[in-house]
C-alpha positions as CSV (number, residue, x, y, z in Angstrom):
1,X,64.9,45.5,38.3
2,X,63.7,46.5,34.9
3,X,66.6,44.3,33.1
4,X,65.7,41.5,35.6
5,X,61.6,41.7,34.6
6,X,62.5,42.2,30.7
7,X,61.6,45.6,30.1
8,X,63.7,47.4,27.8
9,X,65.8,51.0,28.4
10,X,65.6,52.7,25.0
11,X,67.9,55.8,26.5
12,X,68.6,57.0,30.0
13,X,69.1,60.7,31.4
14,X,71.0,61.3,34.3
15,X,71.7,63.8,36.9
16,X,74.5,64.0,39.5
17,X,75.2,60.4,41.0
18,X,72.3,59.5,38.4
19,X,74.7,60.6,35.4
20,X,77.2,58.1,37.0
21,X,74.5,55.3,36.7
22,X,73.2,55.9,34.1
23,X,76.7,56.5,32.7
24,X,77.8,52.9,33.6
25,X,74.3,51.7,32.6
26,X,74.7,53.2,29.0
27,X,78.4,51.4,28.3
28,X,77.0,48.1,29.0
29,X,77.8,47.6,32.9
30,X,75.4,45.0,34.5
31,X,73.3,47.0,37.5
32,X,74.2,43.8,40.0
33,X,78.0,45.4,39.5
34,X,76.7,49.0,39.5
35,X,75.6,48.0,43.2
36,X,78.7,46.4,43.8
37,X,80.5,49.6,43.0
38,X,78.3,51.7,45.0
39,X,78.4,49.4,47.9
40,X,82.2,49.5,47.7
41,X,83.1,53.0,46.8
42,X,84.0,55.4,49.7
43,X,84.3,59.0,50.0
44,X,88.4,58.8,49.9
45,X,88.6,56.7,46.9
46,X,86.8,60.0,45.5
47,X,88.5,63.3,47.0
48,X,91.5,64.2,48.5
49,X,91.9,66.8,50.6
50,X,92.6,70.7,49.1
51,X,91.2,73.8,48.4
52,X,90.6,74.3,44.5
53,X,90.3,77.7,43.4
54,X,86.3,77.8,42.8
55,X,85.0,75.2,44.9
56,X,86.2,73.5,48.3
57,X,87.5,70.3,47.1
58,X,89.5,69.5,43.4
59,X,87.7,67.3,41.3
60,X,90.6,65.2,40.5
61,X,90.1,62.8,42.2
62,X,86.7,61.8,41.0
63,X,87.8,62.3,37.6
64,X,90.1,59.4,38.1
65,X,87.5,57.4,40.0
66,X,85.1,57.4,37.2
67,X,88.0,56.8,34.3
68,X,89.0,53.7,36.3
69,X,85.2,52.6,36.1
70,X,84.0,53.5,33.2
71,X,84.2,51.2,30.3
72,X,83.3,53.6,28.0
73,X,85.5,56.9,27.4
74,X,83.4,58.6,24.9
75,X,79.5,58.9,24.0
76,X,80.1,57.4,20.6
77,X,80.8,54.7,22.4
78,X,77.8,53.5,24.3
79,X,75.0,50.5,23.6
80,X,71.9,53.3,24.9
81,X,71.5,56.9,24.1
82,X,72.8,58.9,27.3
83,X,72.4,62.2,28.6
84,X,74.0,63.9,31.5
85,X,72.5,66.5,33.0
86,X,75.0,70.0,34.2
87,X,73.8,73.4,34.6
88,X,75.5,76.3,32.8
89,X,77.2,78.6,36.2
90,X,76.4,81.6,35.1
91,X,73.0,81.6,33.9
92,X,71.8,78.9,35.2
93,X,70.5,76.7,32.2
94,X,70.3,73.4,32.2
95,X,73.0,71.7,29.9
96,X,72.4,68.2,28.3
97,X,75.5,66.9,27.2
98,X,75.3,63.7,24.3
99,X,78.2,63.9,22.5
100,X,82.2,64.2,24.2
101,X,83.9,62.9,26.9
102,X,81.8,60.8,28.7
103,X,84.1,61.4,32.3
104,X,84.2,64.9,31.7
105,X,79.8,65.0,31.2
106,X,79.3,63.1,34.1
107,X,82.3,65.0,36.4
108,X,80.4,68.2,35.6
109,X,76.6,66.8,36.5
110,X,78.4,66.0,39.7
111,X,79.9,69.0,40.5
112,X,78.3,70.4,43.3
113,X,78.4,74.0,43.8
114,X,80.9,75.5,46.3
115,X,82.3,71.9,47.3
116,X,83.5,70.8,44.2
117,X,84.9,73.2,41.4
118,X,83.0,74.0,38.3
119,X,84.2,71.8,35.2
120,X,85.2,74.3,32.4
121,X,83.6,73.5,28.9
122,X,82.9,74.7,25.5
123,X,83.4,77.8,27.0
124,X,81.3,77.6,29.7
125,X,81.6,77.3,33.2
126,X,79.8,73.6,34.7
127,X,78.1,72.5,38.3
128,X,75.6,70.3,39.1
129,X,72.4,69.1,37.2
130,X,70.4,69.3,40.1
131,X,70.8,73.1,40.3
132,X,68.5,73.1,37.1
133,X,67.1,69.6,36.8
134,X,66.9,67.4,39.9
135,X,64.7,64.9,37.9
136,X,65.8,65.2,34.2
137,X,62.5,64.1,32.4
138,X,63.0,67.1,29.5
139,X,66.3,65.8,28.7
140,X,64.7,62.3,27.6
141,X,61.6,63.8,26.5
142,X,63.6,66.9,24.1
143,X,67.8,65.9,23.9
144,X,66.6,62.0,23.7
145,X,63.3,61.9,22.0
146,X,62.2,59.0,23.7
147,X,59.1,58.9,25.7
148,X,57.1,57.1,27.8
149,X,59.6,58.2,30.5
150,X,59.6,56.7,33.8
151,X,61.6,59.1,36.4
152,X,62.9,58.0,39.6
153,X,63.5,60.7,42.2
154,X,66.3,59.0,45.1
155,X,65.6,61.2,47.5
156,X,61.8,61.0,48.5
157,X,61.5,62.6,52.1
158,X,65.5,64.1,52.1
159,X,64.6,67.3,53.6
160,X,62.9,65.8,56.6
161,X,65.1,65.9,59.8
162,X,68.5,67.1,58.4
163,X,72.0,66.7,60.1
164,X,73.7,70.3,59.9
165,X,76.5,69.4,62.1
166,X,79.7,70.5,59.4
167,X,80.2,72.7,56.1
168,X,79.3,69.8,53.9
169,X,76.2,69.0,56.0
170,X,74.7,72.5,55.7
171,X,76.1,72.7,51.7
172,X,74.1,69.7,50.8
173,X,71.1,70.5,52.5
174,X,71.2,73.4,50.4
175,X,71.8,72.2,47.3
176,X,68.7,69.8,48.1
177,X,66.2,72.6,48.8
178,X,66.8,73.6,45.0
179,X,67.0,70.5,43.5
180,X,63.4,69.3,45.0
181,X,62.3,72.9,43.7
182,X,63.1,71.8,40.1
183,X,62.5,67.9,40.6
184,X,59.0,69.1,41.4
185,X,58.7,71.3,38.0
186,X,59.7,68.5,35.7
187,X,57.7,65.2,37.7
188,X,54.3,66.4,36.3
189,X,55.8,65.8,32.7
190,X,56.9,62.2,33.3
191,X,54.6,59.4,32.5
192,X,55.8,57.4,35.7
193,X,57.3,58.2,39.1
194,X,59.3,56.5,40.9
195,X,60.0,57.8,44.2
196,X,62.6,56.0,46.4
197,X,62.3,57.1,50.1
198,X,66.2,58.5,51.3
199,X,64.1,59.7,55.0
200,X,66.3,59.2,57.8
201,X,69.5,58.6,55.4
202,X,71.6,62.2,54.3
203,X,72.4,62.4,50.8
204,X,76.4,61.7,51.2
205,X,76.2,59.0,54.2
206,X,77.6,56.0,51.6
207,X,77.5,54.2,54.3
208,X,73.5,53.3,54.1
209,X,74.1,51.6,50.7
210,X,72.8,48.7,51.3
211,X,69.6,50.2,52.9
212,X,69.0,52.9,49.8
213,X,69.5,50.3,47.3
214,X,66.8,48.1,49.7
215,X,64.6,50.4,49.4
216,X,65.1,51.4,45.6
217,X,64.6,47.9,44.3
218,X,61.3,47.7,46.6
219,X,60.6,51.2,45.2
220,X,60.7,49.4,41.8
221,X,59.5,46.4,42.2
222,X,56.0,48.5,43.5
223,X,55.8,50.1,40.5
224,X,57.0,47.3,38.0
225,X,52.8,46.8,37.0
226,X,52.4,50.1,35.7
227,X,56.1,50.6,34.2
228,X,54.8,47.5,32.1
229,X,51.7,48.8,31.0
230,X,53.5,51.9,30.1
231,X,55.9,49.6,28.0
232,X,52.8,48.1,25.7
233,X,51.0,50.9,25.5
């Protein structure tokens, strides 16, 4: 939407599935095939079934997903500044990671505690940004250095009327409580908030793509006035 209306990305932070777009946004990828990939990508192109030793399921297979799709290996590499956004296991920091392997940032920022494995690096211990920043406005803002910064929380309304049928069910719902606890802390510091309602749709059902992305680009399109002001201030 922004691309579409003009408006130009000076850098992009992301956090969990928002590293991986924002990854793929950063090396040049054209958001109309970002959605195509989205729309197309399943949970079994991503994991296989297996116990790893910290966390239910391997990260393997993700790891190969997002090499096969990324065009870009390394953050040298890409046309706008990037950050992805992991938390440090052990005490809980958040971790902005610029510089590297660009699969290996983005594999961490998606590592969601006790289902996937934490991704060992620099001698640390990585899981998911959103245990530490759901909505990763201080990692433009302070890593990036670029401001005015427009945030766009996915999951306005995700708490309301959860499925806790399974293990996965109940460890998403979970890791959601904490990430609207910090996505809260940091929204007051953007300039601009765009909040996408996910109400009705759980976090991992892929299969509402076409209805989350429906109501993102509406989501954006609301807010495209005031995104533009912000871009001549």
């Amino acid at each position: 939407m922004l691309v579409d209306a003009g408006i130009p990305v000076k850098a992009v932070a992301g956090t969990s599935s928002g590293a991986v777009i924002g990854a793929l946004f950063a090396a040049g990828v054209q958001p109309r095939e970002i959605a195509r990939l989205a729309l197309e990508t399943h949970w079994h192109d991503l994991f296989r079934v297996g116990v790893a030793r910290a966390g239910l399921i391997s990260g393997d297979g993700l790891e190969r997903f997002l090499e096969r799709v990324m065009p870009s290996q390394e953050f040298a590499d890409l046309g706008v500044p990037f950050a992805a956004v992991a938390t440090d296991l052990a005490s809980g920091n958040r971790v902005d990671i610029t510089s590297g392997s660009l699969v290996r940032a983005v594999l961490a920022s998606c590592s969601l505690p006790v289902l996937l494995e934490p991704v060992p690096e620099g001698g640390r211990r990585l899981v998911d940004g959103g245990v530490s920043s759901q909505l990763p406005v201080r990692a433009v803002r302070e890593t990036l250095g670029v401001t005015p910064v427009v945030a766009v929380d996915v999951n306005l309304g995700g708490l309301e009327q959860p499925r806790l049928e399974t293990l996965v069910d109940v460890a998403v719902h979970l890791a959601q409580f904490w990430s609207a606890r910090t996505a809260r802390d940091e929204e007051a510091e953007a300039d601009l908030v765009i909040g996408v309602d996910a109400r009705g749709i759980a976090l991992h059902d892929l299969s509402q793509g076409c209805e989350l992305l429906r109501r993102g680009r509406e989501a954006a399109r609301t807010s495209l006035p005031a995104i533009r002001a912000l871009a001549h201030r």
